[in-house]
N, C-alpha and C positions, 0 to 999 in steps of 0.2 A: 461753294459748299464743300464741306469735308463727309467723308464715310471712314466708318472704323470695319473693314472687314476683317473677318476670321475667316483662315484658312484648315481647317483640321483632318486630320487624316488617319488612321488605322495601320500602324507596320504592321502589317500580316498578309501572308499569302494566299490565294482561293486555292482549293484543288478541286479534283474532278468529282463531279454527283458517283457516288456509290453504286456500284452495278450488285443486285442483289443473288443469291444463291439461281434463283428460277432465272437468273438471265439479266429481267428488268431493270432499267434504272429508280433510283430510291428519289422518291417525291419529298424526303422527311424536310420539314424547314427547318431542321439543326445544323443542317450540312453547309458549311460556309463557302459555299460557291458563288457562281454567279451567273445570269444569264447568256452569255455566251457560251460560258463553258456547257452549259445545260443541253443547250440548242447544238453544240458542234458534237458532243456524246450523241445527242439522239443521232444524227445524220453517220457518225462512223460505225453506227449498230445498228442503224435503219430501225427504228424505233418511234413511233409517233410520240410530237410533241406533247406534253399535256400543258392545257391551254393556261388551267388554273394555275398549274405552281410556274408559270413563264411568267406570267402576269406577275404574280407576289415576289416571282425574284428579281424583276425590272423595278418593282418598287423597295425591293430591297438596297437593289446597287446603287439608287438614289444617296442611299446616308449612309451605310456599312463600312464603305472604302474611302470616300472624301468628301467632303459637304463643306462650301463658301456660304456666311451668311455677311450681307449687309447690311448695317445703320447707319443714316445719316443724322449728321451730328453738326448742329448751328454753333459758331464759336461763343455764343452766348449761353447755350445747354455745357459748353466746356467750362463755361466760369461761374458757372452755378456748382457743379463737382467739385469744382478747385478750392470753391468759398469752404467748406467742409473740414479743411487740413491745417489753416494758421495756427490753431492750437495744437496740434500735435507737436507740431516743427519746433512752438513756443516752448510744452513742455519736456521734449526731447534735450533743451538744452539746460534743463534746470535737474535734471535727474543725474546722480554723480554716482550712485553707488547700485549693485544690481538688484531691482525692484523685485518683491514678492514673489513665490509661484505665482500663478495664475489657473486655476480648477475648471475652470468654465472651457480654457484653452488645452485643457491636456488630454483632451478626448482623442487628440487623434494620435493613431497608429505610426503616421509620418512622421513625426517630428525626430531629426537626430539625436535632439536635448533628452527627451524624456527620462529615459533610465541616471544618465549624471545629472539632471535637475534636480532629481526626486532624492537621490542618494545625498545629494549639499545643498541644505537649503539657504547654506550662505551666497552661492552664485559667483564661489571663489575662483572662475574660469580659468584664471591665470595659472592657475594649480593643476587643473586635471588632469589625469593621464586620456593618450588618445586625442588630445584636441591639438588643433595647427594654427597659422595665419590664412585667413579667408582669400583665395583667388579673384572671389569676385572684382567683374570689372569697375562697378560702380562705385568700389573703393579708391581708384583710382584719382590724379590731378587734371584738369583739366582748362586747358585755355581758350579763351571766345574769338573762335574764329572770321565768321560769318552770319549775315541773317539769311536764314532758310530761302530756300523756291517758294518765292509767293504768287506764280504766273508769271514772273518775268526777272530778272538776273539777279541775283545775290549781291549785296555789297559789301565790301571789305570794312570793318568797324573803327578800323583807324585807332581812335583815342581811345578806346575802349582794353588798354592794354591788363584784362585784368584774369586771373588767374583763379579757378573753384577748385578745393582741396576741401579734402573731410580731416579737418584737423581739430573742427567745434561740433560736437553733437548738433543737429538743430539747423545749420548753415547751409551744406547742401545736401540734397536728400535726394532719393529715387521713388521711382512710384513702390518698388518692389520695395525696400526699406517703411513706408508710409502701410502697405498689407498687413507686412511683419511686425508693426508697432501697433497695429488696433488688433490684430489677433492677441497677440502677448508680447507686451514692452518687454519682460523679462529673455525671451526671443531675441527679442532688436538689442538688446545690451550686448550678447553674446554675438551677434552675428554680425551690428553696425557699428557699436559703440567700441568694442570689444578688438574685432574687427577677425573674428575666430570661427572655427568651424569643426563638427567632427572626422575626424579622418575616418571615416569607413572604409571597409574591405565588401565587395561586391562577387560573390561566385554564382552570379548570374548578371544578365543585362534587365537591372530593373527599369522599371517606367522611366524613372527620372534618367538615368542614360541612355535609352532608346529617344528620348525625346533631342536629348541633346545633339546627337549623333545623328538627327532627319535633321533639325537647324543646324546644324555643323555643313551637309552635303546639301541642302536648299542655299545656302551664303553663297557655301564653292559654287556652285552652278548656277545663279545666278549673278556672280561676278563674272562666269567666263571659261573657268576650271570645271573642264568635263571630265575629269581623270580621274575614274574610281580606284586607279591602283596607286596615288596619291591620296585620293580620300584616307584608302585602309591604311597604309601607312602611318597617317599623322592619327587616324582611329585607334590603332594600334596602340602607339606610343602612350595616348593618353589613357586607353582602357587598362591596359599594364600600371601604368604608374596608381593607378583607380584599385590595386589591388583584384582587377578582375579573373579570375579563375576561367579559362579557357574552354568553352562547352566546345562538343564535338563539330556544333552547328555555326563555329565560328565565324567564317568563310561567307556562310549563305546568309546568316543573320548583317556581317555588317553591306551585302551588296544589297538584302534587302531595304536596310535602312537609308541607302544611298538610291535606290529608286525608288523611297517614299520621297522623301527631302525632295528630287527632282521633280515630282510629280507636283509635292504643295506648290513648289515653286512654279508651274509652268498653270497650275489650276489659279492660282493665283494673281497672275498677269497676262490672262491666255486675251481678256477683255480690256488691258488698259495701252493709250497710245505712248507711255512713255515713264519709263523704271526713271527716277530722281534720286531717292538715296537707298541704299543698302547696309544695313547695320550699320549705321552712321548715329553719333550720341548727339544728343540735341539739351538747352539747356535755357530756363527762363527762370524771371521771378514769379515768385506764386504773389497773385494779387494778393495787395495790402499787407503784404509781408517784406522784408530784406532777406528773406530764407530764397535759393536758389533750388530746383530742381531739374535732377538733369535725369535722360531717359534715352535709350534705344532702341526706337521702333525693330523690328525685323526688314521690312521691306516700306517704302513711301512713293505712289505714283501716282499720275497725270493722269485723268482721263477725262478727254476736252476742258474744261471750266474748272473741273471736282478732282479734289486732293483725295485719297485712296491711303491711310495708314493701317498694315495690313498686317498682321499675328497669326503664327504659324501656331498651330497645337495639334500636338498627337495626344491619340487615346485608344485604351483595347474595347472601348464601347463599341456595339454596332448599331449602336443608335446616334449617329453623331451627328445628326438634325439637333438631340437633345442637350446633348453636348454643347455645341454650337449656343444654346437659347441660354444654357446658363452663363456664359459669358456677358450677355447683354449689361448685367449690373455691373460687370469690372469695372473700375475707377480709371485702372490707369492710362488705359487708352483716352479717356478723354484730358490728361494729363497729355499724351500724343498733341493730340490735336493744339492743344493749347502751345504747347513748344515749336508748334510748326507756323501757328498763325501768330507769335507774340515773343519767341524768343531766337537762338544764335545757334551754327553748328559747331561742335568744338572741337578741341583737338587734345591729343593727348600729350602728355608733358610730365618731365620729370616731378614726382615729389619735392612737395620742398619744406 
């Protein structure tokens, strides 16, 4: 049996319940604390507990700060999802030049394209000012190394000397590539096809780098590297190159982000008998296709019998129960599962 867990977590700090003018401590439930800190205030002020807000803040610290949720997932519920994408893959490789806006797609706030979309509706990317070559890894070559841990040893593939490269629209794809293309193809031209990106300047740590920088120190620490003053370092170099404008709170923000990242990591495996792969790229055919898709789990583990492919996510929600529930429909995890129980681990390798 396979489980897709989610691991998500909150970068942010509790502080201490508010001591009001008359003395008391503040009951309000705006205050992002938590029950500890609640109960060690009252005891350094001699203050009696109140029953009620202990209670609501023990059921707060439940989802606030970090919430694991499991599904199990039969490898036949994974090829029921997969069945879904032949046609994407088919028509990804028939499309040559950059497809339409897309209006239904441009509601959202996030998107980098937005303003140079709207500005050219030719999709002359090659042209823009402000845009680069995309770092993404899943642009990357790759050679089939292995078939995965299926309960017992991996084999070497032998004859299988064969080599995945994004050099055909359509051929190999990612789960994250397959989002981007049912949201807005015009998207996936610019970002897969394309293979381009916008270079933003950042003078703040948004969402999307805060995230990265918890899975950046969750890898290190769960490979081995407990060394925060290596973490910030290579945090450093990349947030600098990221155009990031240095807040005052620089220091505190990236050791915070480095004891979320440890925390998902240890919340994450606190219950399994044994870590198998670690940001290891995995790679299969999508049934009844010759299209290849390769993917990244975060973390992949053993426990007894049951496979564990496990996705880290941050959020500033404090409700991350909720959080947590809307993932349930993601695709791409069961795209996971499917590379683990039907496909190879790969390696990386020069372009060619």
């Amino acid at each position: 049996m396979y489980h897709i867990r989610y691991t998500v977590a909150r970068p942010a700090r509790p502080v201490d319940p508010t001591v009001l003018k008359n003395g008391k401590i503040s009951v309000s439930k705006a205050q992002d604390t938590t029950s500890i800190r609640y109960v060690d205030l009252c005891k350094s002020l001699e203050q009696e507990v109140n029953k009620d807000y202990l209670s609501y803040l023990r059921a707060r610290d439940a989802n606030a700060w970090s919430y694991t949720l499991d599904i199990p997932v039969e490898p036949g519920e994974a090829e029921s999802v997969a069945a879904n994408f032949p046609w994407a893959a088919k028509r990804m490789r028939n499309i040559r030049r950059a497809p339409e806006r897309n209006p239904w797609a441009c509601h959202s706030n996030y998107c980098d394209w937005l303003d140079l979309c709207h500005a050219d509706a030719s999709g002359d990317v090659d042209n823009w000012w402000g845009v680069g070559q995309s770092d993404y890894t899943g642009h990357k070559s790759y050679k089939l190394k292995a078939a995965p841990h299926r309960g017992k040893e991996g084999y070497p593939i032998g004859k299988y000397n064969k080599v995945l490269e994004k050099s055909k629209n359509g051929v190999v794809v990612t789960p994250s590539e397959m989002r981007c293309f049912f949201t807005c193809p015009r998207k996936w031209w610019f970002e897969y096809a394309k293979q381009k990106r916008v270079m933003c300047n950042y003078d703040k740590f948004s969402p999307r780098l805060r995230g990265i920088l918890c899975h950046s120190a969750a890898e290190r620490y769960g490979n081995g590297n407990e060394s925060f003053d290596e973490f910030a370092d290579e945090s450093n170099a990349y947030l600098l190159s990221q155009g990031v404008t240095q807040p005052e709170t620089w220091d505190e923000d990236l050791l915070l982000y480095w004891d979320t990242g440890r925390s998902m990591f240890l919340d994450a495996t606190i219950d399994m008998d044994e870590i198998l792969y670690i940001e290891t790229r995995f790679g299969f055919v999508l049934p009844e296709t010759k299209t290849w898709v390769t993917c990244q789990p975060d973390i992949v583990c053993r426990k007894g019998n049951d496979i564990y492919v496990i996705d880290y996510k941050t959020s500033s929600s404090k409700q991350l129960n909720n959080v947590a529930d809307r993932y349930r429909i993601n695709p791409s995890m069961y795209l996971y599962v499917l590379a683990l129980e039907r496909g190879f681990v790969l390696e990386e390798t020069a372009n060619v």
